[in-house]
KETITOR-521919 format. One line per field, with one value per residue (C-alpha): residue in three letters; chain; x, y, z. Coordinates in steps of 0.25 Angstrom, whole numbers, plus 5000, padded with zeros to 4 digits. Example, Ala and Ser with C-alpha at 12.3 -4.5 7.8 and 13.67 -1.06 7.14 Angstrom:
BEGIN
aa (ala/ser)
ch (A/A)
east (5049/5055)
north (4982/4996)
up (5031/5029)
END
This chain:
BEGIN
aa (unk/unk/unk/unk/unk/unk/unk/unk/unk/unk/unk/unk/unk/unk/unk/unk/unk/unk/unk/unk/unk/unk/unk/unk/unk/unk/unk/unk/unk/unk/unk/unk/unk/unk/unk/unk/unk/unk/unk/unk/unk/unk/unk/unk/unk/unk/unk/unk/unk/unk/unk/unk/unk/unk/unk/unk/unk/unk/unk/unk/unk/unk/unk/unk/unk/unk/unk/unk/unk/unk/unk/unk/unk/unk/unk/unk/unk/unk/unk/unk/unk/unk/unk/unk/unk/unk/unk/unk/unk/unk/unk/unk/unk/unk/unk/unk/unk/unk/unk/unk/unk/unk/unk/unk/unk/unk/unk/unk/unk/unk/unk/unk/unk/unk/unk/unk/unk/unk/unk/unk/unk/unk/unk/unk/unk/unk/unk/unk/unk/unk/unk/unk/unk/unk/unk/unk/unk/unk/unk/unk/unk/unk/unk/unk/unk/unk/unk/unk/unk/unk/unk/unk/unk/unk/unk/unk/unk/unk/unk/unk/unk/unk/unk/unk/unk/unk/unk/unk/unk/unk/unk/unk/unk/unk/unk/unk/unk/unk/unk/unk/unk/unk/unk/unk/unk/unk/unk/unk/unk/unk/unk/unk/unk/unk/unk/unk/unk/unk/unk/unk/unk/unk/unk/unk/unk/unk/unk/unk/unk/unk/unk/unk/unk/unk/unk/unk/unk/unk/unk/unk/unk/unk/unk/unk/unk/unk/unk/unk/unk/unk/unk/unk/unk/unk/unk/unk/unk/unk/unk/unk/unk/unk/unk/unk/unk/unk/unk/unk/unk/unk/unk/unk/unk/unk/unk/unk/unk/unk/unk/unk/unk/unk/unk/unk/unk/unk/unk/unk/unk/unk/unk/unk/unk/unk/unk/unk/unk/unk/unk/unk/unk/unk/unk/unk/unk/unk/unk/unk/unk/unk/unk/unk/unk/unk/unk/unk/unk/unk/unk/unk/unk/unk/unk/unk/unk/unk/unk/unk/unk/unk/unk/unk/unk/unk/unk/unk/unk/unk/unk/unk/unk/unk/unk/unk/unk/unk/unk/unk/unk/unk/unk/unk/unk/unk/unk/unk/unk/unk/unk/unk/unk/unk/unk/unk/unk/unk/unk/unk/unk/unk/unk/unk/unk/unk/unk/unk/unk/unk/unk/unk/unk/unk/unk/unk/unk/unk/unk/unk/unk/unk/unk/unk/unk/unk/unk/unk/unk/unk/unk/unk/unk/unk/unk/unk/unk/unk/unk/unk/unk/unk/unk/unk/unk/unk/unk/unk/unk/unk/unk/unk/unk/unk/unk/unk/unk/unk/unk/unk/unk/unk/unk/unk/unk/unk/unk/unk/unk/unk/unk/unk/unk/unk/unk/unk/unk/unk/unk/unk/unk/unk/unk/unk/unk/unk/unk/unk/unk/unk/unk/unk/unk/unk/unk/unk/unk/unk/unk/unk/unk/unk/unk/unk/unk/unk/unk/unk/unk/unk/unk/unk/unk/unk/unk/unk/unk/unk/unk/unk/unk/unk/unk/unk/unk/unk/unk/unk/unk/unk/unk/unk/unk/unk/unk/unk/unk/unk/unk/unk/unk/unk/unk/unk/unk/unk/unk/unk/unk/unk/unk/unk/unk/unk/unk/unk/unk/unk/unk/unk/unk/unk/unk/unk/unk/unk/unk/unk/unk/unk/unk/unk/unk/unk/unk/unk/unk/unk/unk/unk/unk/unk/unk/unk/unk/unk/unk/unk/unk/unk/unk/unk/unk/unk/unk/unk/unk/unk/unk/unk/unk/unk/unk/unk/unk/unk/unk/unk/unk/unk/unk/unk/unk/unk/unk/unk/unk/unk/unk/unk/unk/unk/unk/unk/unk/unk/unk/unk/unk/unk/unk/unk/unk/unk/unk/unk/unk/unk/unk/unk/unk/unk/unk/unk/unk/unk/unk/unk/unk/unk/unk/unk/unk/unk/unk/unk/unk/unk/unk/unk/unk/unk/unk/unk/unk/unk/unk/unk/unk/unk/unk/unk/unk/unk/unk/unk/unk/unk/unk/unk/unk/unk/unk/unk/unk/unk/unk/unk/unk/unk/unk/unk/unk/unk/unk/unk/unk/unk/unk/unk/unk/unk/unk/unk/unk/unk/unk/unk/unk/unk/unk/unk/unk/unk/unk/unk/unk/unk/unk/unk/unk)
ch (A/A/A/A/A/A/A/A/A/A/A/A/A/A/A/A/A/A/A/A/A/A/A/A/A/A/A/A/A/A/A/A/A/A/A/A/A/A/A/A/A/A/A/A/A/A/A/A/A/A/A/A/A/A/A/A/A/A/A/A/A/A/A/A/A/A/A/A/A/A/A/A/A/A/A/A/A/A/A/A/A/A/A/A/A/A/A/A/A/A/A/A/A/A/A/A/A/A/A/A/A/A/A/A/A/A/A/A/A/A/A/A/A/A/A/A/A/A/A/A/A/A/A/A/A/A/A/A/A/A/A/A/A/A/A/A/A/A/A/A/A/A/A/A/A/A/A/A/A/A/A/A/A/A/A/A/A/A/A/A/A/A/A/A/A/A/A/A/A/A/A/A/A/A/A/A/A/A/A/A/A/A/A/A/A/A/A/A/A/A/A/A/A/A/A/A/A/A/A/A/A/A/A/A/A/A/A/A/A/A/A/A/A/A/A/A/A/A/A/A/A/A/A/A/A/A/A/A/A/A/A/A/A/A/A/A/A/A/A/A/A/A/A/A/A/A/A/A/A/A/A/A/A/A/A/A/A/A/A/A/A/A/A/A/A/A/A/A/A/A/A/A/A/A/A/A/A/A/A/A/A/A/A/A/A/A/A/A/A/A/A/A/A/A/A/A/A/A/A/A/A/A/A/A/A/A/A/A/A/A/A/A/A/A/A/A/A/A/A/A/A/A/A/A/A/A/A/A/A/A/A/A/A/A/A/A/A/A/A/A/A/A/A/A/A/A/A/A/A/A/A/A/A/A/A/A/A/A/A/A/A/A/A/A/A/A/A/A/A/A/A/A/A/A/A/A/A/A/A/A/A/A/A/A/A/A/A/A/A/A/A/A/A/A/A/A/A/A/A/A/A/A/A/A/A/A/A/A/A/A/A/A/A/A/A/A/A/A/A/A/A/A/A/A/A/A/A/A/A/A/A/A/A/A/A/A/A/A/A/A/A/A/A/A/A/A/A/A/A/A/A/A/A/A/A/A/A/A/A/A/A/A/A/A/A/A/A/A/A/A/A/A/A/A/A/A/A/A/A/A/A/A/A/A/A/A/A/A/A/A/A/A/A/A/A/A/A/A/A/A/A/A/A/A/A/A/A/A/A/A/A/A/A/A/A/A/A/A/A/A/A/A/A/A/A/A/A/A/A/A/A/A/A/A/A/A/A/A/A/A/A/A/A/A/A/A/A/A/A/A/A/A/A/A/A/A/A/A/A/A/A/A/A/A/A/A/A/A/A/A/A/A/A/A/A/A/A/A/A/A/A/A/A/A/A/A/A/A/A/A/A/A/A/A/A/A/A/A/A/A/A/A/A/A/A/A/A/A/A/A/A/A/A/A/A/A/A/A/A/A/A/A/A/A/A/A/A/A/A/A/A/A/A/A/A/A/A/A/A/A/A/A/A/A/A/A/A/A/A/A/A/A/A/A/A/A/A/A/A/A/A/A/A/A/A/A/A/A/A)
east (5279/5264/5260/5270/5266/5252/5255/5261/5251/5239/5246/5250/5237/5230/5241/5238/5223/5223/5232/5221/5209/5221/5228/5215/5210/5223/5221/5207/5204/5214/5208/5196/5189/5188/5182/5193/5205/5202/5200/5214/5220/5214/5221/5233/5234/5229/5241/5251/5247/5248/5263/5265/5259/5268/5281/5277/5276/5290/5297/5290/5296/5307/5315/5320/5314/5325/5326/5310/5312/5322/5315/5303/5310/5316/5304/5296/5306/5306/5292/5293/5296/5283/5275/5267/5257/5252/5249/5256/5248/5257/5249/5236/5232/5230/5220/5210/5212/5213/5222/5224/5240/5240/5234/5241/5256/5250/5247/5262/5269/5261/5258/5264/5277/5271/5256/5267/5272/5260/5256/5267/5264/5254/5258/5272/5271/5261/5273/5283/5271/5271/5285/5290/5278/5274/5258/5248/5247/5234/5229/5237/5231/5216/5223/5231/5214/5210/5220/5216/5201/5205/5211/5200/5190/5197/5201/5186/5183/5195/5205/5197/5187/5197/5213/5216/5221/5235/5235/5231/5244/5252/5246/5247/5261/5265/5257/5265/5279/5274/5270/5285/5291/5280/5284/5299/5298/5290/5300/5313/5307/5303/5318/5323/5313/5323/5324/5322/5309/5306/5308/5298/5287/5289/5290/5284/5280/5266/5263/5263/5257/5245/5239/5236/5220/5222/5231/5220/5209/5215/5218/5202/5197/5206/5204/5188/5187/5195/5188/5175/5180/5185/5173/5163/5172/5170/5155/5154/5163/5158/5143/5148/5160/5176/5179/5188/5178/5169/5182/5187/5172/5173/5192/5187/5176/5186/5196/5187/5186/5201/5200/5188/5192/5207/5207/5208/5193/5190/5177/5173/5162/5163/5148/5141/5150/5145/5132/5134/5142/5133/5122/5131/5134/5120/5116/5130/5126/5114/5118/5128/5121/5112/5115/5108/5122/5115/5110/5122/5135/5131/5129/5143/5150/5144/5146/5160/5163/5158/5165/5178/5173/5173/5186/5196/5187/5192/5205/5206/5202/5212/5223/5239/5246/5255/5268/5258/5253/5261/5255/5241/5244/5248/5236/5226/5233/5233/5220/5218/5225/5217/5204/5206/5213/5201/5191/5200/5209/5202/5187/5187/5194/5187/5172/5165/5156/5156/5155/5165/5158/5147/5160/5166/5155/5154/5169/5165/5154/5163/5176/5164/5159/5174/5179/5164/5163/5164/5156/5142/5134/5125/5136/5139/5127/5127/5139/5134/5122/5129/5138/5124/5119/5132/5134/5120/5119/5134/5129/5116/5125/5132/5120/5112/5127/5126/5111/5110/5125/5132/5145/5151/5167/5174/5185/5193/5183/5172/5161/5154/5142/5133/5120/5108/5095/5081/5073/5059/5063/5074/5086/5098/5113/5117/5131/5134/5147/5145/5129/5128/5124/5133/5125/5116/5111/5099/5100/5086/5078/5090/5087/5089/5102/5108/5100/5108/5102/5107/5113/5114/5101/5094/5090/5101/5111/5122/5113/5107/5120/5125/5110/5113/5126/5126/5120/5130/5142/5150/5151/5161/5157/5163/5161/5167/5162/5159/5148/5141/5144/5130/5136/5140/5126/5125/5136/5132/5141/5152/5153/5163/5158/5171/5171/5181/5181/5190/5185/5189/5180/5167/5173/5173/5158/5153/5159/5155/5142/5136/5135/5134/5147/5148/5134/5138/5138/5151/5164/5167/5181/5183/5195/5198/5203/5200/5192/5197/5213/5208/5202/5214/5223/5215/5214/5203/5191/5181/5166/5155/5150/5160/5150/5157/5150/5161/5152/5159/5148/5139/5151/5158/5174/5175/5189/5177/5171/5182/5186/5198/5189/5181/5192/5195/5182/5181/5192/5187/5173/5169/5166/5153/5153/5146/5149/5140/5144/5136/5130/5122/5123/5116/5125/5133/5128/5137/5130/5135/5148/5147/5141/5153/5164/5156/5154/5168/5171/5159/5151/5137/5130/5117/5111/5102/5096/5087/5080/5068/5056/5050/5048/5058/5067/5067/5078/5088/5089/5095/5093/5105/5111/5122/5128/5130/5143/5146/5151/5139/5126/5120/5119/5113/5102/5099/5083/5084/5095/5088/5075/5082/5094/5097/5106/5114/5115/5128/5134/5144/5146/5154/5168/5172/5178/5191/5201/5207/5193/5179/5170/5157/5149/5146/5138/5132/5117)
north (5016/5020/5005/4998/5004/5004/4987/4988/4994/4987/4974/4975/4980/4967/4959/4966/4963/4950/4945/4950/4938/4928/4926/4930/4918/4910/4912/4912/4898/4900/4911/4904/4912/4924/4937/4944/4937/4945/4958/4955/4952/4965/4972/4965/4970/4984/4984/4979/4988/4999/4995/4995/5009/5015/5007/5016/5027/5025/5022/5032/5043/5037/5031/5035/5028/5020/5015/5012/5004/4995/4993/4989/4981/4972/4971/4965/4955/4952/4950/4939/4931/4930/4923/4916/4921/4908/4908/4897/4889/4891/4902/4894/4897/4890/4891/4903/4918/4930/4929/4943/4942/4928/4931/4945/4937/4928/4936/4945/4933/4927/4941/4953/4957/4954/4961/4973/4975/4976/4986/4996/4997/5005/5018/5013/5013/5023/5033/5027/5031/5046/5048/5043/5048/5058/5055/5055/5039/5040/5031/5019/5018/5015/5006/5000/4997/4994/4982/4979/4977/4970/4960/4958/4958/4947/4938/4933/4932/4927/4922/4917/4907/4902/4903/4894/4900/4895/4899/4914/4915/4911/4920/4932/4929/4930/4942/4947/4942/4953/4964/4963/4964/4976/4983/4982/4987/5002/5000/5001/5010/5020/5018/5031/5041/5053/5053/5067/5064/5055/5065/5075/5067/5064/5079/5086/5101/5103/5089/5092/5081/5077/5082/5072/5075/5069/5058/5055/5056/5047/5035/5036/5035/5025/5017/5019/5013/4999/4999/4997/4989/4978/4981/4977/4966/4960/4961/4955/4945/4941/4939/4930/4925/4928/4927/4935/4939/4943/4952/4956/4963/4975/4975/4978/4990/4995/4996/4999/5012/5014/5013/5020/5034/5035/5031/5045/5046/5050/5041/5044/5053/5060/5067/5052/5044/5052/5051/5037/5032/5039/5030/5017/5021/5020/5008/5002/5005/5001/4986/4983/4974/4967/4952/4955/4954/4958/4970/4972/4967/4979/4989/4987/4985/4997/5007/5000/5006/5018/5020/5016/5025/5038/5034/5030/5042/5052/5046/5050/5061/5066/5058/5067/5068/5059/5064/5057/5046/5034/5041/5043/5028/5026/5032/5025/5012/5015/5018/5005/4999/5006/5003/4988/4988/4994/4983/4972/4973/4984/4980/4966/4969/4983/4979/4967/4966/4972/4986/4992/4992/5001/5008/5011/5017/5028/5031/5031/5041/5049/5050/5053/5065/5070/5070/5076/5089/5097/5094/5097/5096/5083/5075/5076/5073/5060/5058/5060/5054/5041/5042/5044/5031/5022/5026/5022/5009/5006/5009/5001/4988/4991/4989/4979/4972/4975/4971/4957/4953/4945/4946/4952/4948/4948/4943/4940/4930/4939/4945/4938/4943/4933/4939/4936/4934/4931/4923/4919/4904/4909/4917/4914/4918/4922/4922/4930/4930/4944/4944/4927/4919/4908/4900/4904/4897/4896/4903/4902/4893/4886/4873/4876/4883/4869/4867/4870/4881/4890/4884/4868/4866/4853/4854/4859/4852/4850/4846/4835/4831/4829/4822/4812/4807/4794/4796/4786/4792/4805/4815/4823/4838/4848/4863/4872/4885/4886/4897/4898/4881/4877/4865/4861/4857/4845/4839/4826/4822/4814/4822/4832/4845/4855/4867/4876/4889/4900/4912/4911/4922/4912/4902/4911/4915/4900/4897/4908/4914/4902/4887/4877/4872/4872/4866/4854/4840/4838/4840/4854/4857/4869/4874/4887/4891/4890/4876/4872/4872/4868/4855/4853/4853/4842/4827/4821/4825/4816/4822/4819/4831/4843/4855/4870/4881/4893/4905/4917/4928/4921/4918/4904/4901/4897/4888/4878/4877/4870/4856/4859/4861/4850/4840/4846/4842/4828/4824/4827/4822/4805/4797/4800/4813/4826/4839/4851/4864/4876/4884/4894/4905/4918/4921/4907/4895/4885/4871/4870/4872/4862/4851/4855/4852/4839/4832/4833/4824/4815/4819/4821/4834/4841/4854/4854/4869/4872/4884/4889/4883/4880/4884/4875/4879/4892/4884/4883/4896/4897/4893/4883/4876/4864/4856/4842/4835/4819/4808/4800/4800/4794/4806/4812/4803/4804/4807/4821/4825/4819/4825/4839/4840/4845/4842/4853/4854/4854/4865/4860/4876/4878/4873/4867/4877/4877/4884/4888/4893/4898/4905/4911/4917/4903/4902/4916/4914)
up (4407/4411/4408/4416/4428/4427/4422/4436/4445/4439/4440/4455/4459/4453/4457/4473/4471/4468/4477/4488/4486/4481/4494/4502/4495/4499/4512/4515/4518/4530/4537/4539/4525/4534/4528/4538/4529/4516/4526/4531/4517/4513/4525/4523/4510/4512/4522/4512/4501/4513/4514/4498/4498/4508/4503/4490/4496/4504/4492/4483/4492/4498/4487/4474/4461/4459/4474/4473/4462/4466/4481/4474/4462/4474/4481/4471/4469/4482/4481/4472/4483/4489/4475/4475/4484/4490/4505/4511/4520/4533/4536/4538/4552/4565/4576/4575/4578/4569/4558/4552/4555/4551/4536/4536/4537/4528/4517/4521/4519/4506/4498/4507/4497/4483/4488/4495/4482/4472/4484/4481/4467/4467/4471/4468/4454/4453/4460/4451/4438/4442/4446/4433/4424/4431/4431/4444/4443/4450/4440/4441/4455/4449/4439/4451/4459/4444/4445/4457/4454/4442/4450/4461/4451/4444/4457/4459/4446/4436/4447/4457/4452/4443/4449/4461/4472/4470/4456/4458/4467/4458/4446/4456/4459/4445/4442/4452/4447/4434/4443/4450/4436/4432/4446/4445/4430/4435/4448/4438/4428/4440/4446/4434/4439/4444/4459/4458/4452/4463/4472/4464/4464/4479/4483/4471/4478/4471/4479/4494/4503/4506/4520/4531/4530/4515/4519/4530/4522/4511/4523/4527/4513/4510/4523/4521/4508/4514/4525/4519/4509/4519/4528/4517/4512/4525/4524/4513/4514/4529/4522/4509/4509/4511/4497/4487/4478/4488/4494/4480/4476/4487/4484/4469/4473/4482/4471/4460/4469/4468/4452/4450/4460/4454/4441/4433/4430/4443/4445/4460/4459/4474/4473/4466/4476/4488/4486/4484/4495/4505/4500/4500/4516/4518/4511/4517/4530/4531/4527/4535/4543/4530/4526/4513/4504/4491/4496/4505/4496/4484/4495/4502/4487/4482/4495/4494/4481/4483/4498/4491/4479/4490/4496/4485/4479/4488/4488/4475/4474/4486/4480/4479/4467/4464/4473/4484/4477/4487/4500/4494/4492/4504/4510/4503/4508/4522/4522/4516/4525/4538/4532/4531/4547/4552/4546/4545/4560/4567/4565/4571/4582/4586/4578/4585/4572/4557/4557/4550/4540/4545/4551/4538/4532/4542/4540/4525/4526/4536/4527/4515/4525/4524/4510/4508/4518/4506/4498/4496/4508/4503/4501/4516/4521/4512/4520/4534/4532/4528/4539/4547/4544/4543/4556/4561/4554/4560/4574/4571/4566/4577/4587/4580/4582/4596/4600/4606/4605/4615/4610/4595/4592/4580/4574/4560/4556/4557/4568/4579/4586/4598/4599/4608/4603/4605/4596/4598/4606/4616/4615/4606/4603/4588/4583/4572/4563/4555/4551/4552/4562/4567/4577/4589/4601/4611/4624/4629/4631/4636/4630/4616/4618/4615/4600/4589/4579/4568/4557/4566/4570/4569/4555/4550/4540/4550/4560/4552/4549/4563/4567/4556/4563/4572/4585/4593/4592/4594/4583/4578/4572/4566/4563/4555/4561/4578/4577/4589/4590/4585/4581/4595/4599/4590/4598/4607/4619/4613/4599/4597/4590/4583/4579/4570/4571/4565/4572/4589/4591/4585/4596/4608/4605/4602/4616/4624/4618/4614/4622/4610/4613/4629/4627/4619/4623/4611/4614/4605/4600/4593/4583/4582/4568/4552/4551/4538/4543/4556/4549/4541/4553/4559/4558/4553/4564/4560/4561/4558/4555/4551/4548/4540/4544/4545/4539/4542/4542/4531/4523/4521/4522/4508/4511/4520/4506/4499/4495/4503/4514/4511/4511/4527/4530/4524/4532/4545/4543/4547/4536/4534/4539/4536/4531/4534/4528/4532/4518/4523/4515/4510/4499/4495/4490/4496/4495/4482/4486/4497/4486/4476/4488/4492/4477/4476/4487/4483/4495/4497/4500/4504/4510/4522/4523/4535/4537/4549/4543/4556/4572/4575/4566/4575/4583/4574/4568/4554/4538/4537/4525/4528/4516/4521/4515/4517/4510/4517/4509/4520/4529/4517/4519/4535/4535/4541/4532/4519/4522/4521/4512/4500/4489/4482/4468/4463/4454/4442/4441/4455/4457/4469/4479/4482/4490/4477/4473/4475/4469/4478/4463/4460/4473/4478/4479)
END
C-alpha cells in the first residue's frame, strides 16, 4: 500500500513539473519571447496549485473517505477530456498590449484541469497516507519536490534537445492517462477508511490548531522564497535569454530546498545557513546592478538556494502534525501564490524599474531577524547588518536609476528608462531596456541630432546594406524592433521606413523622447504587436531591406531565430533583398546560427562587426555585429561591404533551430 501512494505522488509531481517549460515552450513564440510569459506561467500555476491545495484541504475535512473518493474518482475522468495538451493557435494574439489574461485563459483552457488535478495530490494522498496508515507522511512531500526536480532536471537535458514540441505533449498526456489510473486506485483503496477515523484524524484532542502568528509566519516564508525565486528568474532571463533551461536552473534549487529541508534527515543547518545567507545578502546586494553574468549568475544561484534553504527550512521546522497537514499545505501555497503576485502583477505596475529584487532581500533579512531574536546575539547582528546594507544598495540602485532620467515606464515586456547625458561632443539621450541600451540621439549641437549612431551608424552592417541599394529609386525598409527609431534616419523622401514593435510603451518614448521619426524625410508606419504574427498576417511587403533586432534586455526572441521565421522573412523581402539580423551578444554566439538558417535556403551570409577605433567613430557609439542574409552574392561584393565582411564558419555540430527546438549550450561563449 505504502508503494502505491508514493508511485502516486512522485508520479504527479514530475508529471506537474514538466508540464511547466512544455507549454511555456508552446506558447512562447506568441508572446513576443517575453521573459514576463514564463513569470506569468509560473504565477499561473502557483495560483492553480493554490486552488488544488485548498480543494484538499475542503475535502479532507469536509467529506467522508468515501465521498472524497468518488469526487475525485470523477474528476479525473473528467479530466481526460482536456489531452492532449497542445495549445491551439486561436489564441495567438492580435495588436499589442499586455497579455497576462490573454496567456492566463490560455493555459486554463489548454492545462487548467489536468494541472488542477496533479495539484491536489500532494497533500491529498499524503492525508489519505496517514489516515489509513497512520504515519506523519511528511516524507512523501520531499519525495513529492524529489519528482519534481527530477523532472526539471531532465526537461533541458533528455527532453528537450531531443523531443519536439508536439511530441512531448503527447508523451505528457499519456503519462497522465497512468497517473489517473494510479490516483483513482489510492482514491478507492482510501474510500474503507472508517468515518469515525476520519473524523479522528480531523479533530484528534492532542492536536489543537495552529495559532494565527504561525499561520502568518508560514505565508511570509513561503511567499519570500517565491518571491526571490521569480525575481532572479527575471534577472537572469532578462540578460540571456527567455529560455527553459535558463528558467528550469533556479525552479530545480528552489525545489532542491524543498527536498533537502523535509526529507527526514533534517539537512538545514539553522546556525551554518545563518551565517551563510547573511554573506549571500551581501554579495547579492551588492550586484544587483552588475552585467558581469559570471560573477553574477553563481552569486544569485547560490544565495537563492540558501534564502530558499532558510525559508522552506523554517517551514519545516515549524511544520503541524499531520491532523493539520492540508492547512500547513494550504499555507505554503498561498504564500506561493503572494510572492509571485507581487513580482509578477504588482511589481510592474507599482516599480518603474527592477527593484524587487534588491526589495526582496531586505524582506529576507527581516523575516531572518525574526525566526532569529532568540538566538544568540551574533546571529542577529549578521542579520541586521545585511538588512543594513540591502537596504543602502536598494536605495543607491534606486538613485543611480533616478539621476539623469527623463522618463522610466514599464511594462510586460520589460523596463524603459530615457536618460540625458553628456558626452564630450554635445549632449545625447540614451534609451535603456533593463541594463541595455537601445538607441540614443544627439540633442546638441543641433545638427547632429539627425546622424544615425548606436548600433546604425555609417559603418555598421545594416548601414552598409542600405548604402549599397540603388540611388534612383524609393526604398522600402523594414525593422523588427523600433527602439528609439535609429533606423528612421536612413530614410530619403519617397522611401518608406516600418517598424514592428511588441511593447506600446517602446512606441510612445521613440515618439515622444526622441525625434528620429518626426524628423524623417520617409513615410514611417509602425505596427504595434509580436513582429513575427504580425509579418505572417501581411502580404508580401516587399523591402529591400528587412532588418531583426528585437533584444529584450541583452536577450534575443528565440522564435526570430527559426526556419519558421526565416521563411516570414523571405517572403516579404524584393528579390535581391537583404536580410540584417542583429548579433550583438555578450553571452551567445549567434552568427553561427544565422549561417545554419541561411545554408539551408542556399543563401549567402557574412558578418560586419564594427567597433570605436577612431575619433570619429565617437559619433556612432557602439561595438555592433550584423549578419547579412541574401540570395544576391552580388551585394556581397559591393566595395565597402567587401573591404569589411567576414565569413562565418559553419558548424556541422549545431542543428538548425526550430520552433520545436533549441539548444543555447551549443553556443554560449
Amino acid at each position: 500500500m505504502t508503494y502505491l501512494y508514493a508511485a502516486t505522488i512522485f508520479l504527479s509531481s514530475f508529471l506537474l513539473f514538466m508540464v511547466q517549460p512544455l507549454i511555456a515552450k508552446q506558447i512562447l513564440p506568441w508572446f513576443g519571447g517575453a521573459a514576463a510569459v514564463w513569470t506569468t506561467c509560473l504565477l499561473f500555476f502557483q495560483g492553480l496549485l493554490l486552488a488544488g491545495y485548498a480543494y484538499a484541504h475542503l475535502v479532507v475535512r469536509h467529506l467522508s473517505p468515501r465521498a472524497q473518493a468518488m469526487l475525485h474518482a470523477a474528476l479525473l475522468v473528467a479530466s481526460l477530456v482536456s489531452l492532449p495538451i497542445i495549445a491551439s493557435p486561436d489564441w495567438k494574439p492580435v495588436g499589442g498590449g499586455t497579455p497576462l489574461l490573454q496567456i492566463i485563459g490560455l493555459l486554463l483552457f489548454t492545462v487548467g484541469l489536468p494541472y488542477f488535478m496533479l495539484s491536489t495530490t500532494g497533500p491529498l494522498v499524503q492525508a489519505w497516507f496517514a489516515r489509513s496508515l497512520g504515519r506523519v507522511p511528511y516524507r512523501l512531500f520531499a519525495l513529492s519536490n524529489l519528482g519534481s526536480l527530477i523532472a526539471l532536471l531532465a526537461y533541458p537535458f533528455a527532453v528537450e534537445p531531443w523531443i519536439s514540441t508536439r511530441t512531448q505533449a503527447l508523451g505528457w498526456s499519456i503519462g497522465f492517462a497512468g497517473f489517473v489510473l494510479l490516483c483513482a486506485a489510492c482514491a478507492m483503496a482510501s474510500r474503507n477508511t472508517s468515518d469515525a477515523g476520519h473524523a479522528a484524524a480531523a479533530e484528534a484532542p492532542n492536536s489543537p490548531a495552529p495559532r494565527w502568528s504561525a499561520r502568518l509566519m508560514w505565508l511570509a516564508l513561503a511567499g519570500a522564497g517565491s518571491a526571490m525565486l521569480l525575481a532572479i528568474s527575471n534577472h537572469i532571463t532578462q540578460n540571456v535569454a527567455s529560455v527553459p533551461f535558463l528558467w528550469i536552473v533556479p525552479l530545480s534549487l528552489y525545489l532542491l530546498s524543498f527536498v533537502l529541508c523535509f526529507d527526514s534527515n533534517g539537512w538545514y543547518r539553522p546556525r551554518i545557513n545563518h551565517v551563510l545567507l547573511a554573506a549571500a545578502m551581501v554579495g547579492m546586494a551588492w550586484l544587483l546592478d552588475s552585467l558581469d553574468l559570471k560573477l553574477a549568475i553563481p552569486v544569485y544561484l547560490g544565495g537563492l538556494l540558501l534564502v530558499c534553504m532558510f525559508c522552506h527550512g523554517e517551514l519545516a521546522r515549524s511544520k503541524p502534525d499531520a491532523a493539520h497537514l492540508t492547512e500547513f499545505f494550504l499555507m505554503i501555497s498561498a504564500g506561493g501564490v503572494l510572492g509571485g503576485l507581487l513580482v509578477a502583477v504588482l511589481a510592474p505596475m507599482l516599480l518603474p524599474g527592477l527593484f524587487e529584487l534588491g526589495i526582496g532581500l531586505v524582506v529576507v533579512g527581516v523575516l531572518a531577524l525574526l525566526r532569529t531574536w532568540r538566538e544568540p546575539i551574533w546571529i542577529a547582528s549578521l542579520f541586521g547588518a545585511g538588512v543594513l546594507f540591502s537596504s543602502f544598495c536598494v536605495w543607491r540602485q534606486v538613485d543611480d536609476y533616478g539621476d539623469n532620467t527623463l522618463r522610466a515606464t514599464r511594462d510586460f515586456y520589460g523596463a524603459l528608462r530615457v536618460l540625458a547625458l553628456q558626452g564630450e561632443d554635445g549632449s545625447y539621450r540614451s534609451l535603456r531596456h533593463g541594463s541595455i541600451m537601445h538607441g540614443a540621439q544627439w540633442i546638441t549641437p543641433p545638427e547632429r541630432s539627425s546622424l544615425p549612431i548606436t548600433y546604425y551608424g555609417p559603418r555598421t552592417g545594416l548601414a552598409l546594406a542600405i548604402q549599397a541599394l540603388p540611388e534612383d529609386s524609393p526604398r522600402k525598409l523594414g525593422m523588427i524592433g523600433l527602439g528609439s527609431g535609429t533606423l528612421a534616419a536612413w530614410g530619403r523622401r519617397g522611401d518608406i521606413v516600418k517598424f514592428y514593435e511588441i511593447s506600446p510603451k517602446m512606441v510612445d518614448i521613440a515618439r515622444n523622447q526622441f525625434r528620429y521619426l518626426s524628423d524623417s524625410a520617409a513615410q514611417i508606419e509602425i505596427v504595434v504587436g509580436d513582429a513575427r504574427l504580425s509579418l505572417e498576417s501581411e502580404s508580401p511587403q516587399q523591402f529591400d531591406v528587412l532588418a531583426v533586432d528585437a533584444f529584450s534586455g541583452d536577450a534575443i526572441p528565440i522564435h526570430l531565430l527559426t526556419p519558421e521565421a526565416m521563411d516570414v522573412y523571405l517572403r516579404h523581402l524584393k528579390p535581391g533583398g537583404a536580410l540584417l539580423f542583429h548579433v550583438t551578444n555578450r553571452f551567445l554566439d549567434l552568427p553561427p546560427v544565422v549561417r545554419a538558417l541561411a545554408d539551408a535556403r542556399g543563401l549567402v551570409t557574412g558578418l560586419v562587426s564594427h567597433s570605436e577605433t577612431d575619433e570619429e567613430d565617437r559619433l556612432h557609439y557602439a561595438s555592433t555585429d550584423w549578419m547579412i542574409v541574401t540570395a544576391n552574392p552580388a551585394l556581397l561584393e559591393t566595395p565597402a561591404i567587401k573591404r569589411v565582411i567576414q565569413s562565418v564558419a559553419a558548424r556541422p555540430d549545431l542543428r538548425s533551430w526550430s520552433d520545436d527546438f533549441n539548444n543555447l549550450y551549443r553556443i554560449l561563449k
